[in-house]
N, C-alpha and C positions, 0 to 999 in steps of 0.2 A: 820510223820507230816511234814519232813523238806521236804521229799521229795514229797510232795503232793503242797506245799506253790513253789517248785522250779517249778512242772509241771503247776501251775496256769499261773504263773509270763510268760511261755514258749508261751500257750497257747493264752496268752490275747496278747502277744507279735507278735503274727505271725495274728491274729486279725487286731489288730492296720495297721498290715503293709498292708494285703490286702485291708482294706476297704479305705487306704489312696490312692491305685493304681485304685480305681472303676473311671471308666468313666462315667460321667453320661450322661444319655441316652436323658434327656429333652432338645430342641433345650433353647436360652435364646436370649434377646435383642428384641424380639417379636416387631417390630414396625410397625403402618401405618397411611398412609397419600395418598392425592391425587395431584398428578401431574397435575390435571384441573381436572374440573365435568362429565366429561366423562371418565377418568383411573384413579384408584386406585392401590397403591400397598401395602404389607403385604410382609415386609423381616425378617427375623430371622439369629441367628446364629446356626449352628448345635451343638449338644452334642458330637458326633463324625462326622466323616468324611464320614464311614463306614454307617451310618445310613440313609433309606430312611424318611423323614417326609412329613406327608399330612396337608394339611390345610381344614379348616372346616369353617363353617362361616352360621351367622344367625342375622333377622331384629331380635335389643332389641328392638320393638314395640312387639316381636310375642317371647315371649321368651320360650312360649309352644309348638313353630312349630318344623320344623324336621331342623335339620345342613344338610346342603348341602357342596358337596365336591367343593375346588376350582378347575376350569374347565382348569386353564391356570397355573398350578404349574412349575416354573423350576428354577433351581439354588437359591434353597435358598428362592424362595421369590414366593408370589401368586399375580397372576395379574387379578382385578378389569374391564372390559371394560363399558361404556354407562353410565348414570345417576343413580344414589341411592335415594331414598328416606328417608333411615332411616338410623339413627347410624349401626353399624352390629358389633356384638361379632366375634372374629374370634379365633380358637383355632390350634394350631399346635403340635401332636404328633407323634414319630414314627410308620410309617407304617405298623409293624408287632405287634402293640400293640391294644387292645381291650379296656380296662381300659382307666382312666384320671389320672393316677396316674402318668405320666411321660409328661404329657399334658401341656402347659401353654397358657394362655387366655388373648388379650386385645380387646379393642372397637376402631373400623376404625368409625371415626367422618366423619360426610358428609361433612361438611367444614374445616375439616383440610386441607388445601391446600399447598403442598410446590415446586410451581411452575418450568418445567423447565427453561432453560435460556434463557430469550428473544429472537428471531430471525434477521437475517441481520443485525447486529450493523456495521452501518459505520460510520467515521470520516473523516468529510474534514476539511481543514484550514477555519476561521474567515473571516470575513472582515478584521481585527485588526490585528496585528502580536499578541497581547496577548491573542488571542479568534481559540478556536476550536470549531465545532460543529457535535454533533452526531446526529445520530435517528436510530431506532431501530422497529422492527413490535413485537406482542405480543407474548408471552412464546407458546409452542406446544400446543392444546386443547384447544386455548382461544378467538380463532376467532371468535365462535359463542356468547362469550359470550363479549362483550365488555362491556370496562369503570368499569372491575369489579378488575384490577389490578392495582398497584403502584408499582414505580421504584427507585430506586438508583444507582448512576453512580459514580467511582471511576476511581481515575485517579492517573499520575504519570511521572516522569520523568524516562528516561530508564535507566539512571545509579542510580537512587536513589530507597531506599527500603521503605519511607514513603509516604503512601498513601492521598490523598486527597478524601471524600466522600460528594457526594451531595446526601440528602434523600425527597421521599416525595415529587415526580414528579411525577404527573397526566396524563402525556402527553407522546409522545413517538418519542421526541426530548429533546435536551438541548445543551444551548450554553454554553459552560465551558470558564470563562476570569479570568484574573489578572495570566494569563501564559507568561513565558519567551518567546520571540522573537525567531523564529531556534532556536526552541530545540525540539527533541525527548522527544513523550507521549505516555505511552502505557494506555491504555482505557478500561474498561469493564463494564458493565450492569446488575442488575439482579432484579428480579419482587417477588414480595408478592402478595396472594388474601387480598381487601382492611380492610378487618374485620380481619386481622390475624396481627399479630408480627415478626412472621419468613419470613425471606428471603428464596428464592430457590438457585438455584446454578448462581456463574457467568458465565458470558458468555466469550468465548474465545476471547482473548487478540486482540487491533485492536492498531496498532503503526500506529503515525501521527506527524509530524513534522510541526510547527506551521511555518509562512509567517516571511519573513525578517524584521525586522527593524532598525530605523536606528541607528546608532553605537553609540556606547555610551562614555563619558569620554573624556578625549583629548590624545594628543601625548607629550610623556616625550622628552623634547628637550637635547642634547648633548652639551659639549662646541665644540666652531666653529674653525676652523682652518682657517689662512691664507697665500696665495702662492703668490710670484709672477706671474703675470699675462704673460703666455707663448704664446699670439695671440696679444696683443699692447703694447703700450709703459708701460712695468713696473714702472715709474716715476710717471706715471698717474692711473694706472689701475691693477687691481691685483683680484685675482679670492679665492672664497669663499666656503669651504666645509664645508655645514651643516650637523648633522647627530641628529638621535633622535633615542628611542626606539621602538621597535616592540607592537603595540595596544596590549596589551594581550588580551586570545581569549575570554574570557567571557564577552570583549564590541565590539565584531565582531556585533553580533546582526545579522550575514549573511554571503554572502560569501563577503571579505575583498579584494577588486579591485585592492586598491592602495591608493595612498599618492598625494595628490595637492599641489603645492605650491604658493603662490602669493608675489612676491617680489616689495616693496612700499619705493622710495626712499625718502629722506628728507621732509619735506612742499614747502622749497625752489625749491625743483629740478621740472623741467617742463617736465620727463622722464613718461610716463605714466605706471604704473604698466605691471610686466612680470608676466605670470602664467608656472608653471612650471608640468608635470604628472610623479609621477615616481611609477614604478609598486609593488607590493605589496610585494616582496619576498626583496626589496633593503630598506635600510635605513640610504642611505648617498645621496647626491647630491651637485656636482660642480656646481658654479655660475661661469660662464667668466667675464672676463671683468667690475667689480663693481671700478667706481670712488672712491680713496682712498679719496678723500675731502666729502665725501657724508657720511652720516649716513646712512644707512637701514634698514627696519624692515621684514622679513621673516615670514609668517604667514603660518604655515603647517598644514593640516585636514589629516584623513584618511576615506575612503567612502567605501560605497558598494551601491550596486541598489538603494537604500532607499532614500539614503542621506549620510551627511557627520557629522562628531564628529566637536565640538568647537575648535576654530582654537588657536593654541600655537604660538604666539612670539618668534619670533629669532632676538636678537636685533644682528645688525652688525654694530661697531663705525666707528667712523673713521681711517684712518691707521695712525700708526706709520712711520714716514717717514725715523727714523732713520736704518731701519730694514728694506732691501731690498732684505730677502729670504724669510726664511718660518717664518710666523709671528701665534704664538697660544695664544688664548684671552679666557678663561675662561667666560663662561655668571654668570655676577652676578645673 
């Protein structure tokens, strides 16, 4: 008896293990859908690797008629060509099987449609520095059939991973706004049939860099330094280094020129305003020659093609007369 109960125990043992190593021979995932009203496909996974599988397919209007073989089978999947009238049952078993016992069965819907990815998608700049504009022509197989598609465009800036989606565009253009100035967007597209839910695939990435504009913020002023005046008479005249910080780059809004200055003496003084250009990569600038009895006010921008940023105050007092070297004045 004991040794009857041990041969059971052996037996059910070596059971258990084979039927846990069986492969099953049914493909799975069985899906279809149409790519436009002219192609269809029918993809599957395989049960093994090793396994040939056939696909089969029949109108459920006819569901008494005969299964017909798919005509265009490869890798995996059966290819659909021309218009359908009716729903069609499709079935996919291994090719060396007679039976339906390793067979599985779905229904290719005539309007399932999950469109490929729209065609020509281009991106040019706005009129706006905040406006891009795309267009794009219909998904493959869709020519003949217009106005039967809708679109949604997704957008983005090229260093960031969050997307922007506009859904639910009829047309096959859009102006995308309320985008940063010079800055990299990359762009994509993609189409639904207008009675479905599902999107098809996007379309390959189309990068666009929006139009300049103009700069943003003002320029951080420094405190001012002062020298004696090494071209007149130091008694009278004495020369002025301003300096400020560098625009940071997220109010470039473009490419960043340079720095203007405009130098505006008293109300009193009958001196008419100096303008001064100093180039982009510098952020100091000597004044010669400023009247120590004179107040002045230094008004600095930074510009690019566009335009220029709101202009900073550089108050310049009057000199100390007691102090006939290097004189440094803190801006309140």
């Amino acid at each position: 008896m004991k040794w009857s109960i041990l041969l059971l125990l052996f037996f059910n043992t070596i059971f258990l293990s084979d039927s846990s190593n069986v492969v099953s021979r049914s493909a799975s995932n069985l899906t279809c859908y149409g790519y436009s009203p002219s192609e269809y496909v029918c993809t599957w996974v395989p049960g093994n690797e090793s396994i040939e599988y056939v696909a089969r397919w029949q109108d459920e209007e006819n569901e008494y008629g005969f299964w017909r073989d798919c005509t265009d089978a490869r890798e995996n999947a059966c290819h659909f060509y021309g218009e359908i009238t009716n729903d069609r049952k499709v079935t996919v078993q291994p090719k060396d099987e007679q039976g339906d016992s390793n067979s599985v069965e779905t229904t290719l819907y005539m309007y399932n449609f999950i469109p490929l990815p729209p065609r020509n998608l281009t991106v040019v700049p706005g009129e706006t520095a905040q406006q891009l504009y795309a267009e794009w022509k219909d998904s493959h197989g869709w020519t003949l059939f217009p106005n039967q598609l809708i679109f949604r465009i997704r957008y983005r800036k090229i260093d960031s991973v969050k997307w922007s989606i506009t859904t639910d565009i009829d047309d096959h253009e859009h102006l995308i706004d309320g985008l940063d100035a010079f800055t990299k967007y990359v762009v994509q597209v993609q189409a639904k049939f207008f009675a479905n839910d599902v999107y098809g695939i996007w379309s390959s990435p189309v990068f666009m860099t929006t139009r300049e504009g103009a700069p943003s913020g003002s320029v951080s002023v420094l405190p001012l330094k002062e020298y004696r005046s090494e071209s007149k008479d130091y008694k009278t005249y004495r020369d002025v280094l301003i300096s400020w910080m560098d625009l940071p780059k997220h109010h470039h809004r473009g490419i960043l020129l340079g720095y203007k200055i405009k130098l505006v003496g008293e109300i009193e003084s009958s001196d008419d305003p100096e303008h001064f250009q100093v180039p982009a990569n510098k952020t100091t600038f000597l004044i010669h020659g400023l009247k120590k009895r004179l107040n002045y006010t230094a008004y600095i921008t930074a510009y690019n093609a566009m335009s220029a940023t709101e202009p900073s105050a550089i108050l310049i007092p009057v000199s100390d007369d007691n102090l006939e070297s290097v004189i440094v004045r803190p801006l309140s």
